[in-house]
PALUMPA-198694 format. One line per field, with one value per residue: residue in three letters; residue number from 1; x, y, z of N, C-alpha, C in turn. Coordinates in Angstrom, 1 decimal. Layout:
<atoms>
rest <- c(ALA	...)
nr <- c(NUM	...)
n.east <- c(X	...)
n.north <- c(Y	...)
n.up <- c(Z	...)
ca.east <- c(X	...)
ca.north <- c(Y	...)
ca.up <- c(Z	...)
c.east <- c(X	...)
c.north <- c(Y	...)
c.up <- c(Z	...)
</atoms>
This chain:
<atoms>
rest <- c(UNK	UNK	UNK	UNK	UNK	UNK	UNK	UNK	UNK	UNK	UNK	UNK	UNK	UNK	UNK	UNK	UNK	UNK	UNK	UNK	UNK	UNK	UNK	UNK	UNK	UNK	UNK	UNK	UNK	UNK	UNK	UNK	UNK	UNK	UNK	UNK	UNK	UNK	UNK	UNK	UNK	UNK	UNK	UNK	UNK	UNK	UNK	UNK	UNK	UNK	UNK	UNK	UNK	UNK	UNK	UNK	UNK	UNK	UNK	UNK	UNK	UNK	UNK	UNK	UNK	UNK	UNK	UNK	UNK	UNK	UNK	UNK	UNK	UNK	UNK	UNK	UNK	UNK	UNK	UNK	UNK	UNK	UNK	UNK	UNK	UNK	UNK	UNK	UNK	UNK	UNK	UNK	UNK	UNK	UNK	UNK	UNK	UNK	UNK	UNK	UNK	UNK	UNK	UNK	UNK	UNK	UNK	UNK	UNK	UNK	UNK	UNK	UNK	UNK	UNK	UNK	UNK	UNK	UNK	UNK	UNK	UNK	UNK	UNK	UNK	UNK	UNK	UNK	UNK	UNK	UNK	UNK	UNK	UNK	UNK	UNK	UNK	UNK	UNK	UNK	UNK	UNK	UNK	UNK	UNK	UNK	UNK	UNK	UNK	UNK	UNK	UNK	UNK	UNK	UNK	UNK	UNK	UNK	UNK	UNK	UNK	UNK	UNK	UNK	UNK	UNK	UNK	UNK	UNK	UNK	UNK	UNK	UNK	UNK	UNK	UNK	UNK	UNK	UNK	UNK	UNK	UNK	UNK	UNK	UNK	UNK	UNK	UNK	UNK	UNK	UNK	UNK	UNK	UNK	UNK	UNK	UNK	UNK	UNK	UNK	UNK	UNK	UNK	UNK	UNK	UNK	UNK	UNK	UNK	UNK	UNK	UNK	UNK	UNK	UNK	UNK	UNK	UNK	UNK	UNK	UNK	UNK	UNK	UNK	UNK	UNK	UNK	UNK	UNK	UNK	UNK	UNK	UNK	UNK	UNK	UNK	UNK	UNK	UNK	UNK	UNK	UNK	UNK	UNK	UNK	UNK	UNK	UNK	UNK	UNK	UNK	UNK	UNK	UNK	UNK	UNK	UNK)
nr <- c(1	2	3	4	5	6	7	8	9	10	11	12	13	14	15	16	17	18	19	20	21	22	23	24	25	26	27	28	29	30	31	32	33	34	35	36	37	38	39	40	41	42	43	44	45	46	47	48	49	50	51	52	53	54	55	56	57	58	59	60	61	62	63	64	65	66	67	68	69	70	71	72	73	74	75	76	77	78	79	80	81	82	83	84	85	86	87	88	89	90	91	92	93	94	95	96	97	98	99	100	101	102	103	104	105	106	107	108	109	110	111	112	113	114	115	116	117	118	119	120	121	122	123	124	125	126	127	128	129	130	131	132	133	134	135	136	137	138	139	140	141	142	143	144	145	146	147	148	149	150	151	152	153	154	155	156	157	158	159	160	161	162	163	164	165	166	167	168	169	170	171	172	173	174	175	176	177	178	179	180	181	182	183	184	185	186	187	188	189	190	191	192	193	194	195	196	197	198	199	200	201	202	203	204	205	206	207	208	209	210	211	212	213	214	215	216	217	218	219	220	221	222	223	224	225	226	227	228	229	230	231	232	233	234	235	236	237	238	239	240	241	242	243	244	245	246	247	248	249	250	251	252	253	254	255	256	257)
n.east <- c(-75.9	-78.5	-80.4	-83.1	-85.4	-88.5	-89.3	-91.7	-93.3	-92.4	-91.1	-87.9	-85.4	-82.5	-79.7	-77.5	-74.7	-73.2	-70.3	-66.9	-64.4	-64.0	-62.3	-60.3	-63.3	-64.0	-62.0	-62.4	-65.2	-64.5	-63.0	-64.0	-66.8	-66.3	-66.5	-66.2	-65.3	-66.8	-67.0	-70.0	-72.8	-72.4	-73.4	-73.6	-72.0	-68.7	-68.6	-69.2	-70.3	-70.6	-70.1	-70.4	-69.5	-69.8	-72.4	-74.3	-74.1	-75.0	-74.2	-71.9	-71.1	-69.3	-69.1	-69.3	-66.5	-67.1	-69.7	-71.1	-72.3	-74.3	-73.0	-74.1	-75.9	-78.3	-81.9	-83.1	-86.3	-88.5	-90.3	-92.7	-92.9	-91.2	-91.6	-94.6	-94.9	-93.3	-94.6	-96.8	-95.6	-94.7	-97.6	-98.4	-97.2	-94.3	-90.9	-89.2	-85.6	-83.9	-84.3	-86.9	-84.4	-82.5	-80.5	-78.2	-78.7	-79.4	-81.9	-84.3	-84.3	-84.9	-84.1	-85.7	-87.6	-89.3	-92.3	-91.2	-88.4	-86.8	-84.9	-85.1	-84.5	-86.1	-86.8	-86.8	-86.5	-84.5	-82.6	-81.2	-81.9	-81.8	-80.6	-79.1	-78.5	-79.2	-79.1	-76.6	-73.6	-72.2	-74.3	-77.2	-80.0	-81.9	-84.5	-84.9	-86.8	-85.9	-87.4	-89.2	-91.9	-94.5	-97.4	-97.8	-96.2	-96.5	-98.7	-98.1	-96.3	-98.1	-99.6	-98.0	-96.5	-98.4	-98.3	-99.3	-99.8	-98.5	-98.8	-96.9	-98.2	-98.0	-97.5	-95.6	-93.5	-93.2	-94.0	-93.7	-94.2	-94.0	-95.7	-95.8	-97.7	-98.4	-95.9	-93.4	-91.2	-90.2	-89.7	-90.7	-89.8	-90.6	-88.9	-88.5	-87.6	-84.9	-84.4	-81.3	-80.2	-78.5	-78.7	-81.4	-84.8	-84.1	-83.2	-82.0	-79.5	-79.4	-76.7	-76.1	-73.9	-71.0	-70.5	-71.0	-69.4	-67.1	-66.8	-67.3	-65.4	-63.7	-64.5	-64.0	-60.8	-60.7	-60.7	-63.8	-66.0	-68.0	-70.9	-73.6	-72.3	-72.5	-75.3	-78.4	-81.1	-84.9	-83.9	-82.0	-78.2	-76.5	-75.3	-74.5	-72.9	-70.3	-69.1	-65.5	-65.9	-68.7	-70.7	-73.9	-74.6	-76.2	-74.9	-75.9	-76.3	-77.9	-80.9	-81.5	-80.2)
n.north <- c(-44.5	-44.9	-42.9	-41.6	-43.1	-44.8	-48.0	-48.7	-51.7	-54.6	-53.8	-54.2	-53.7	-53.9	-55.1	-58.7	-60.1	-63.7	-65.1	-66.8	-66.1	-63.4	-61.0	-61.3	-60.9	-58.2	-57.0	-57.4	-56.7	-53.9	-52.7	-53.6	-51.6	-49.4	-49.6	-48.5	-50.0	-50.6	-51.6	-53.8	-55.0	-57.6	-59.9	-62.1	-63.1	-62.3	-58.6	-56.7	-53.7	-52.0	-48.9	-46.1	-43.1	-42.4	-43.5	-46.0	-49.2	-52.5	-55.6	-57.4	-60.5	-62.9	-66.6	-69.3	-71.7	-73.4	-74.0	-75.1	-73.5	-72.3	-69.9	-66.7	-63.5	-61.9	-60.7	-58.5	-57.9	-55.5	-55.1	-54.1	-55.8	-58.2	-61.1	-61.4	-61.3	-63.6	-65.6	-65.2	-66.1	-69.4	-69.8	-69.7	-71.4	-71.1	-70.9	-70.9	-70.4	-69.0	-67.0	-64.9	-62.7	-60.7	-57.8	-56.5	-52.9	-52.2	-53.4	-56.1	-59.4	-62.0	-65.1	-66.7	-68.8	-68.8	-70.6	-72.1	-72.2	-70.5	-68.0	-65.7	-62.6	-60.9	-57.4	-56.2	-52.7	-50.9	-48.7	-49.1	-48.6	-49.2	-49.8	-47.0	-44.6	-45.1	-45.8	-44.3	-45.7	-48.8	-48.6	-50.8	-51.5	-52.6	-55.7	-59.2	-61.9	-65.2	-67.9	-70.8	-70.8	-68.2	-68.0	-68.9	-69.0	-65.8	-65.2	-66.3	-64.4	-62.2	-62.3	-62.4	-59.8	-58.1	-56.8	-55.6	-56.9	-56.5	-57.8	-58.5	-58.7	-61.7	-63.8	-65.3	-64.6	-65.1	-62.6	-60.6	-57.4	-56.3	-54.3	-51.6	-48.8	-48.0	-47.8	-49.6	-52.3	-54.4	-57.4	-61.0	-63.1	-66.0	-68.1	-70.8	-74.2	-72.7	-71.8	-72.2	-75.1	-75.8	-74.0	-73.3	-71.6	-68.4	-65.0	-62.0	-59.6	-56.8	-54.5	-51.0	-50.1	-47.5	-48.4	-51.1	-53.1	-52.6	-53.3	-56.0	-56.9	-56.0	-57.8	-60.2	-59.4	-59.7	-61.9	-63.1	-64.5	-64.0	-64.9	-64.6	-62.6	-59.2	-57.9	-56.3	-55.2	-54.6	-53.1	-51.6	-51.9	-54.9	-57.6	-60.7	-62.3	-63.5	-63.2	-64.3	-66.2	-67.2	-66.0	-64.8	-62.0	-59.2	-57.1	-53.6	-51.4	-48.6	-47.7	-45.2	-44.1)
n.up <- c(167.1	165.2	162.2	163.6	162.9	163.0	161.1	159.5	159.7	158.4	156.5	154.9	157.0	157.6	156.6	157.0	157.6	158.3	159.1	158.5	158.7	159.6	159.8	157.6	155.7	156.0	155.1	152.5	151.6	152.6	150.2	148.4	148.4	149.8	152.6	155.7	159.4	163.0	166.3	166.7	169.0	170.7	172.4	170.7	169.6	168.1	166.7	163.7	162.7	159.3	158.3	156.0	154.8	157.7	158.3	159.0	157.0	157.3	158.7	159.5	161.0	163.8	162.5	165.0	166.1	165.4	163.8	161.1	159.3	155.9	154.6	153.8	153.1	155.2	155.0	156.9	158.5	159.4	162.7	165.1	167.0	168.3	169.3	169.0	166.5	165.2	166.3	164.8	162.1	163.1	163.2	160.3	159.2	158.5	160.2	163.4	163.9	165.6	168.7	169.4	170.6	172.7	171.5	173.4	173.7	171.4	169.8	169.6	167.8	165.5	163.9	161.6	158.8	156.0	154.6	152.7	153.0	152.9	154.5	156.6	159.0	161.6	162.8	166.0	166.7	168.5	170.1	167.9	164.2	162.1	158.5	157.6	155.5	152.0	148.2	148.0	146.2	147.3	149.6	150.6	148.4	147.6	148.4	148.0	147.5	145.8	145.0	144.1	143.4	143.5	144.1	146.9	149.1	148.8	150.3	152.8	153.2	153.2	155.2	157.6	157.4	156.7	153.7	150.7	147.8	144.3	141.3	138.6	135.8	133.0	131.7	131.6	133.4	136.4	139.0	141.8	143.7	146.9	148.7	151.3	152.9	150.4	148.8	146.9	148.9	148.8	146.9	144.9	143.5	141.2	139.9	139.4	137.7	137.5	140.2	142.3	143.5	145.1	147.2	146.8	148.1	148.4	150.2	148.6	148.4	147.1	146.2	145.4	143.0	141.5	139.0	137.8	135.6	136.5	139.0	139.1	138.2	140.1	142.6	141.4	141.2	144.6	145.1	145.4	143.1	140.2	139.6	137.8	135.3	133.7	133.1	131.2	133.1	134.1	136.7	136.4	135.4	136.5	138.4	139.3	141.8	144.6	147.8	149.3	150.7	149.9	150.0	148.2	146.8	145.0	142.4	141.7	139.2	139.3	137.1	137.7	138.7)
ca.east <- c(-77.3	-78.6	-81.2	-84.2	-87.2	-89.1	-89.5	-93.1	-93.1	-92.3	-89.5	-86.4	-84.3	-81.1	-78.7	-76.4	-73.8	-72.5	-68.7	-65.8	-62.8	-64.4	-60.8	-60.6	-64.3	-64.0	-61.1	-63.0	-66.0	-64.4	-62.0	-65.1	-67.8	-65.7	-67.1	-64.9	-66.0	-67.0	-67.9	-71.4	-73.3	-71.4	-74.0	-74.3	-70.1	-68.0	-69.8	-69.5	-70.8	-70.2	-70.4	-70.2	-69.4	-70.1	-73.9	-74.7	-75.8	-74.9	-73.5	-70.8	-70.6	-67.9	-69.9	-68.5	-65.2	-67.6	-71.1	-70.5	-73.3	-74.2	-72.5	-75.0	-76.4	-79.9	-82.9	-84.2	-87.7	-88.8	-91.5	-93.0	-93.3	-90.3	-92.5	-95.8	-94.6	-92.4	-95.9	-97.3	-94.4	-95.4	-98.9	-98.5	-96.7	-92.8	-90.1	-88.4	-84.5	-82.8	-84.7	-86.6	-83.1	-81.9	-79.0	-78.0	-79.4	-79.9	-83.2	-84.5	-84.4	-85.2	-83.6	-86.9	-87.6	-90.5	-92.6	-90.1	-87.2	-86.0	-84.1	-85.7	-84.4	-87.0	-86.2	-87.4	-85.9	-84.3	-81.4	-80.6	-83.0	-81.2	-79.3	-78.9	-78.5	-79.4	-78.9	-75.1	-72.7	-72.1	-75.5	-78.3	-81.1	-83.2	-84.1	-85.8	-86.8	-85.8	-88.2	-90.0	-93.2	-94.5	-98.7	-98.3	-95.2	-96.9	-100.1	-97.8	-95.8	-99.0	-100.0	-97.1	-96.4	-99.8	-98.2	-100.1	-99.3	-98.8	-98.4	-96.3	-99.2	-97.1	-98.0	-94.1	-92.7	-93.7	-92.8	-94.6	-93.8	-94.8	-95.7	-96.4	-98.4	-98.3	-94.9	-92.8	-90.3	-89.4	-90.1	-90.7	-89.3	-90.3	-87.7	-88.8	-86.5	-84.0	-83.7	-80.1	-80.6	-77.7	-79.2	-82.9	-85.1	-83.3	-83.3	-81.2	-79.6	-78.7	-75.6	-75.7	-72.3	-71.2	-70.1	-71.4	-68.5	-65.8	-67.4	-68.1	-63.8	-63.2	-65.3	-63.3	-59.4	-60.6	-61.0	-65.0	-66.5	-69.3	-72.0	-74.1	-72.1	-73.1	-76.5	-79.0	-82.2	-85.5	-83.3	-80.5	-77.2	-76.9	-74.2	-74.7	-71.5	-70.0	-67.6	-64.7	-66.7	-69.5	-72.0	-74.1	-75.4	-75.8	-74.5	-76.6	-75.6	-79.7	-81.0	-82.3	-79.3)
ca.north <- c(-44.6	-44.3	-42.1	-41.9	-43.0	-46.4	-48.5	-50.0	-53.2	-55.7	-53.5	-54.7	-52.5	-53.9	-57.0	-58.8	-61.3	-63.9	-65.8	-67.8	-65.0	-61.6	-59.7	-61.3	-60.2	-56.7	-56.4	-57.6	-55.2	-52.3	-52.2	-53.4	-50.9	-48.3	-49.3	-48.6	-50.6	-50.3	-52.7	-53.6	-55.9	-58.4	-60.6	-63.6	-63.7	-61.3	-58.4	-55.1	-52.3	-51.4	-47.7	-45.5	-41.9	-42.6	-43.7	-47.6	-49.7	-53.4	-56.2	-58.7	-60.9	-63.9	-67.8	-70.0	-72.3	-75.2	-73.8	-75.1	-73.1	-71.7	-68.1	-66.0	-62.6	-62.0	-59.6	-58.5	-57.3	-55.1	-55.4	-53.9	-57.0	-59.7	-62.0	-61.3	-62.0	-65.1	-66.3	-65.4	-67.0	-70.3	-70.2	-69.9	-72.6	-70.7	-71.6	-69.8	-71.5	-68.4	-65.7	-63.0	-62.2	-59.1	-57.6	-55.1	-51.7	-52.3	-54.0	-57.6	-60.2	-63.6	-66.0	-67.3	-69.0	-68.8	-72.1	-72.3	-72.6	-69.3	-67.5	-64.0	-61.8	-60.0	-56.9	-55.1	-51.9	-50.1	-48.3	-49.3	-48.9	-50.3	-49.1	-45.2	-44.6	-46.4	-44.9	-44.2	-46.6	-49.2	-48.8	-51.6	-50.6	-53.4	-57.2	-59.9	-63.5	-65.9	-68.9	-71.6	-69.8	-67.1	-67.7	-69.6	-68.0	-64.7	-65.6	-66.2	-62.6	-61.3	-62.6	-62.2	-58.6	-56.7	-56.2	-55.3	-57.2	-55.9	-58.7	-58.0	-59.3	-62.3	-65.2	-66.1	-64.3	-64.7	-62.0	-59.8	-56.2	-55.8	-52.4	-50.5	-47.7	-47.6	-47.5	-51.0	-52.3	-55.8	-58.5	-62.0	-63.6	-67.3	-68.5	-72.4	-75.0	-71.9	-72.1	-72.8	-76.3	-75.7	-73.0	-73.5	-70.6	-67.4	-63.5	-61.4	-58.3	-55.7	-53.0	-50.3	-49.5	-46.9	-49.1	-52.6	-54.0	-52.5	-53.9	-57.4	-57.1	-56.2	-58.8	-61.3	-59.5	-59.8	-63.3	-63.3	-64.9	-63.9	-66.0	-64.1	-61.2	-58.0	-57.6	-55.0	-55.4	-53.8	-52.3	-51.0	-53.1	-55.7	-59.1	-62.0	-62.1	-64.2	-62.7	-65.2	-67.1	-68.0	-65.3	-64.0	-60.5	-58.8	-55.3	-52.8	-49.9	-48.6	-47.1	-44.2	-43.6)
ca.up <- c(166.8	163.6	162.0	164.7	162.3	163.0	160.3	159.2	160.5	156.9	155.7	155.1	157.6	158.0	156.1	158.0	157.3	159.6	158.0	159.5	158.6	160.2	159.4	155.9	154.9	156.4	154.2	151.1	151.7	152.5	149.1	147.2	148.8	151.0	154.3	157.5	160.6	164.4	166.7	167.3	169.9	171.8	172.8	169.7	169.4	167.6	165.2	163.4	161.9	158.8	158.0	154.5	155.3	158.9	158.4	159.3	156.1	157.3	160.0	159.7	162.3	163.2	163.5	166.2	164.6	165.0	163.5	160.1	158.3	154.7	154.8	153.6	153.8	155.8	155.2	158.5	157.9	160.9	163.5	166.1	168.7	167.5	169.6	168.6	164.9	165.0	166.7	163.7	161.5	163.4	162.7	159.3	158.7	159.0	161.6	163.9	164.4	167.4	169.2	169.9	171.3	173.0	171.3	174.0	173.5	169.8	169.7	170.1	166.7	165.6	162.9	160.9	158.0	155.6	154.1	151.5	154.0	152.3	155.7	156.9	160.1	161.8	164.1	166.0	166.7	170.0	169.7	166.3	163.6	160.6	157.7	157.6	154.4	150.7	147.4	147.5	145.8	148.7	150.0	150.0	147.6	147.2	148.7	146.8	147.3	145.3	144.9	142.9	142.9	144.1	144.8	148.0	149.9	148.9	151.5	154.2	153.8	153.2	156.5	158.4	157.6	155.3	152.6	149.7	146.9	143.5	140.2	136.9	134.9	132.3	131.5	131.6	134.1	137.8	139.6	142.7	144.6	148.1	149.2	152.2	153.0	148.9	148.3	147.1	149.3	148.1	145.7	145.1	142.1	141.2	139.2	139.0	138.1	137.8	141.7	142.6	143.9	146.3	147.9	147.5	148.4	149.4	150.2	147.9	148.7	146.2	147.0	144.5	142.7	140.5	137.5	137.5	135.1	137.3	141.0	138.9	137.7	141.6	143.1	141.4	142.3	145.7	145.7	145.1	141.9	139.4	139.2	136.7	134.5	133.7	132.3	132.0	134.0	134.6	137.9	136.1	135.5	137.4	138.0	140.7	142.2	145.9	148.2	149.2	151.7	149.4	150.0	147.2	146.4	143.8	142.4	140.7	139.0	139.0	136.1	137.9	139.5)
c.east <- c(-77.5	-79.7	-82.6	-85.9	-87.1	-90.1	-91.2	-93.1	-93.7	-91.5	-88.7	-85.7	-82.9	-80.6	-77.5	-75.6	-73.2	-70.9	-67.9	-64.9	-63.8	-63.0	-60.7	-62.2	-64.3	-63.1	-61.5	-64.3	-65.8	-63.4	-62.9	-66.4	-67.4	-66.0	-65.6	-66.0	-66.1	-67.6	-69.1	-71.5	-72.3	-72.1	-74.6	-72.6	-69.7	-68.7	-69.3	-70.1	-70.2	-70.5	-69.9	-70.9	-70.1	-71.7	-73.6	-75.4	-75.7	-74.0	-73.0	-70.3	-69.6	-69.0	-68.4	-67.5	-66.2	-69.5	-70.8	-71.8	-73.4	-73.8	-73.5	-75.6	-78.3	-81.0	-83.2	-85.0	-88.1	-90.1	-91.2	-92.7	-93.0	-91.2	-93.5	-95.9	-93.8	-93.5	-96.7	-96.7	-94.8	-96.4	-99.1	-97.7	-94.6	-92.1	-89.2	-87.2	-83.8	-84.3	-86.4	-85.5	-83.0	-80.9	-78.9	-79.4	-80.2	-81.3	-83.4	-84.8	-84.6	-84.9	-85.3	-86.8	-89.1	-90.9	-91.5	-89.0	-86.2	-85.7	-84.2	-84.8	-85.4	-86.2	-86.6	-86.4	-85.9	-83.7	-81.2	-81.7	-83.0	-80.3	-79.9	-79.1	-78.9	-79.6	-77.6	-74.2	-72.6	-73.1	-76.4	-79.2	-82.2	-82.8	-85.3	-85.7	-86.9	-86.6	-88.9	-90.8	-93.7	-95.7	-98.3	-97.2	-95.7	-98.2	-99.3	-97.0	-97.0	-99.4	-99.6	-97.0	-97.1	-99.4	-99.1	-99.4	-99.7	-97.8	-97.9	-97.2	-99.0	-97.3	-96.2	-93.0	-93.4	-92.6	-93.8	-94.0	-94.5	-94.7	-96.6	-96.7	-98.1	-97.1	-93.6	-91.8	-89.7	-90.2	-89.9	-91.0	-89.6	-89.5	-87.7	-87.6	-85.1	-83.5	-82.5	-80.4	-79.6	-77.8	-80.6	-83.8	-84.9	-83.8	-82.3	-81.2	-79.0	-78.2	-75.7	-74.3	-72.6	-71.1	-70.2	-70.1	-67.5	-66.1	-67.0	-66.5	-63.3	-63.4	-64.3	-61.6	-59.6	-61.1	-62.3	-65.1	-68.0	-70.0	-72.9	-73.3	-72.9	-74.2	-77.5	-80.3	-83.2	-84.8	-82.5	-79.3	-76.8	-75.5	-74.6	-73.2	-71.3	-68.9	-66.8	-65.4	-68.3	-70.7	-72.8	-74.9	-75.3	-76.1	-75.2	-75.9	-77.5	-80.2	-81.7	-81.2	-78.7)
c.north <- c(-44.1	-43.4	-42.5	-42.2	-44.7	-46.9	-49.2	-51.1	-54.1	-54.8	-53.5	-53.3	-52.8	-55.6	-57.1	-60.4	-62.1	-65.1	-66.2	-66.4	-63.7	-60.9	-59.7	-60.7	-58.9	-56.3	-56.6	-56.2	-53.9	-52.4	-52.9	-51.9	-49.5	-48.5	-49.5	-49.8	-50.3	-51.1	-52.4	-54.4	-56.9	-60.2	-61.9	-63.9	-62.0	-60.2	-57.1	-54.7	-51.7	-49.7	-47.7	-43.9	-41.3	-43.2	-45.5	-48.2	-51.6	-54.2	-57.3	-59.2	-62.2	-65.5	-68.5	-70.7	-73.8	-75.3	-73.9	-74.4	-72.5	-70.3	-67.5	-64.5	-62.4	-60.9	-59.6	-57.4	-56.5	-55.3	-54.6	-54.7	-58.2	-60.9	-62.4	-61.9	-63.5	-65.6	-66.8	-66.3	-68.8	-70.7	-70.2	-70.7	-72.3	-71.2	-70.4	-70.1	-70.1	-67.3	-66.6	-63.4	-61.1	-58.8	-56.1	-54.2	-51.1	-52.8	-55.9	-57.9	-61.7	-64.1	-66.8	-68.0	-69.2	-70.4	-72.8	-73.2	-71.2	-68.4	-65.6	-63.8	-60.7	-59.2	-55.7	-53.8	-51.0	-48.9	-47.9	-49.4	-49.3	-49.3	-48.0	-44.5	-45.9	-45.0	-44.6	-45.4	-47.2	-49.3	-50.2	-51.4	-51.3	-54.9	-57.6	-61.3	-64.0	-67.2	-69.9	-71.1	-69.5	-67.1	-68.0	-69.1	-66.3	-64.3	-65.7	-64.9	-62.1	-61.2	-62.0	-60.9	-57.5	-56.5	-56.2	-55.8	-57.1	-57.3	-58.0	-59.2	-60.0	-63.5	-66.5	-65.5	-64.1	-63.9	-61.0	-59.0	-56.2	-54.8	-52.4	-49.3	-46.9	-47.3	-49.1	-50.8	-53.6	-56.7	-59.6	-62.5	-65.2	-67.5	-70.1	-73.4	-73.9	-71.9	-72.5	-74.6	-76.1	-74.4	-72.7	-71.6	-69.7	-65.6	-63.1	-60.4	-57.2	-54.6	-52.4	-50.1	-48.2	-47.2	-50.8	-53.8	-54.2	-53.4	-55.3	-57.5	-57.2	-57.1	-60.1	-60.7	-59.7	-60.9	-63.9	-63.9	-64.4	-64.9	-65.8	-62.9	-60.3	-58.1	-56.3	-55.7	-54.3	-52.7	-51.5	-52.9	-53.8	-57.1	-59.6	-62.3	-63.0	-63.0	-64.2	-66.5	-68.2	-67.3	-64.7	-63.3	-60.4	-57.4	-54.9	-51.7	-49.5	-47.6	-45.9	-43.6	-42.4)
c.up <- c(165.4	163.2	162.7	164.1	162.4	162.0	160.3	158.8	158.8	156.5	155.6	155.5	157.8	157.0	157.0	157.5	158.4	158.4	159.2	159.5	158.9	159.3	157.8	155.4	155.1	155.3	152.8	150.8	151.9	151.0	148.2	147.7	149.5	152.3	155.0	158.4	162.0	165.1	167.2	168.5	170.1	172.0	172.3	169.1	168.6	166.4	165.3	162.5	160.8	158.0	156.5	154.9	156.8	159.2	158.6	158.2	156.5	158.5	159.0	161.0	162.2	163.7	164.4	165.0	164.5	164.7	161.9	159.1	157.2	155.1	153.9	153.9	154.0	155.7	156.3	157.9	159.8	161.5	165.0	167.6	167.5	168.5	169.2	167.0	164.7	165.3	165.6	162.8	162.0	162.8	161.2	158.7	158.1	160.3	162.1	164.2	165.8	167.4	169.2	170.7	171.7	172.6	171.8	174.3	172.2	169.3	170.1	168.1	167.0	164.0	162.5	159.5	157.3	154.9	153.2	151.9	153.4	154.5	156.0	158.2	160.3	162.8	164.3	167.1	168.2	169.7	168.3	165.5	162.4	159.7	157.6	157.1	153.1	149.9	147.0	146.8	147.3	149.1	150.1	149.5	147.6	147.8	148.0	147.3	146.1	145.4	144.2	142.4	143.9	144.9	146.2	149.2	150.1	149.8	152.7	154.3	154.2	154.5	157.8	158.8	157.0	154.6	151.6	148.6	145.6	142.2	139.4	136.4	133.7	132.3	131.5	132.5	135.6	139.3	140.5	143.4	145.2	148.5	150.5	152.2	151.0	148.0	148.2	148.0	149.3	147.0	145.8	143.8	142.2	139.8	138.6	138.6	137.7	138.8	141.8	143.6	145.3	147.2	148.2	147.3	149.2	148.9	149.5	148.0	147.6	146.8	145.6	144.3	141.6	139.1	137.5	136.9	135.9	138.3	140.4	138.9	139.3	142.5	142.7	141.3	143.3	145.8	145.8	143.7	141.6	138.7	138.1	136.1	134.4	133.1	132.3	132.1	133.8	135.6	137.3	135.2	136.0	137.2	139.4	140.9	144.1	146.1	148.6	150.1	151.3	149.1	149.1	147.5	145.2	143.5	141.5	140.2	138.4	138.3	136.4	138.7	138.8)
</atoms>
């Protein structure tokens, strides 16, 4: 079990990966990030837990050999009542593709997607209340959509989960922080014909590192590629990077760190 506090329903509490090679990714993420592993839930095929200094910050799970899907990793946004919300999700013109599910003792989830077609996880929390930790090297620090633009996706979060939304005021840069109870907890970047075409509108998760250049040099011995190099960012330092399967994140090293 992980740390006993329940999240306010819209903040990204947990990322989760689903890939063909389970044994080969475990082995990429832990000798880029340190995580050990432990299995989790049972009940959607093969899955674990990855720890960092025994705390829970993320899932890897295994898809079927004949689910040929984008590998990817998933924001899950939390909620009170995984029903009550995919409802919502619906009504606002989102889709819901698996769930509300029961995973176990862990909580109940649902695979969604926002107007965009950008790919959310909602969940809501039993057992398991999401990652443990954030902050340490390894950790996840921050999630972000990626999108065309931002007005009209930012009415159906708003919707979905109250956020409060807060503009960077730019006549050339469309870019918006959502906060709860006054405090940000993601963002929504339009990016316009920037969008990856072959990926469309997606969630992005940022793992803190200690050294950005190093992670981005490791990233590609271990068989991943960098999609964007090192740069520096509002966040910190930053590179767009895949693990071997295709997945992208991207590593910070965060200027407050």
């Amino acid at each position: 079990m992980t740390e006993a506090t329940r999240r306010t329903p819209g903040t990204p509490s947990w990322v989760s990966l689903m890939v063909h090679g389970l044994d080969a990714t475990q082995e990429f993420y832990g000798a880029l990030f340190g995580w050990e592993f432990v299995p989790g839930p049972h009940q959607l095929g093969p899955y674990v837990r990855a720890l960092l200094d025994g705390k829970e910050v993320a899932g890897i799970g295994q898809l079927p050999p004949d689910r040929h899907l984008p590998v990817a990793w998933t924001t899950y946004l939390a909620t009170d009542d995984a029903a009550g919300t995919t409802e919502t999700i619906r009504c606002c013109g989102g889709t819901v593709a698996v769930g509300p599910l029961d995973a176990g003792e862990a909580g109940r989830l649902a695979i969604c997607s926002d107007p965009t077609g950008a790919v959310f996880g909602v969940w809501q929390a039993e057992a398991h209340h999401g990652t443990a930790t954030a902050g340490p090297p390894g950790t996840p620090v921050w999630n972000e959509l990626l999108t065309h633009e931002t007005s009209m996706v930012a009415k159906f979060y708003r919707t979905v989960f109250g956020y409060e939304i807060e503009p960077v005021v730019s006549a050339d840069f469309d870019y918006l922080t959502l906060h709860l109870d006054g405090r940000p907890v993601a963002s929504l970047h339009g990016v316009g014909t920037a969008l990856p075409r072959d990926r469309g509108a997606h969630w992005m998760t940022y793992f803190e590192v200690a050294d950005t250049d190093a992670a981005a040099r490791l990233v590609t011995e271990l068989g991943g590629r960098v999609l964007r190099p090192p740069r520096e960012g509002t966040a910190g330092r930053l590179a767009t990077v895949t693990d071997p399967e295709g997945a992208v994140f991207t590593i910070v090293r965060s200027a407050d760190a």
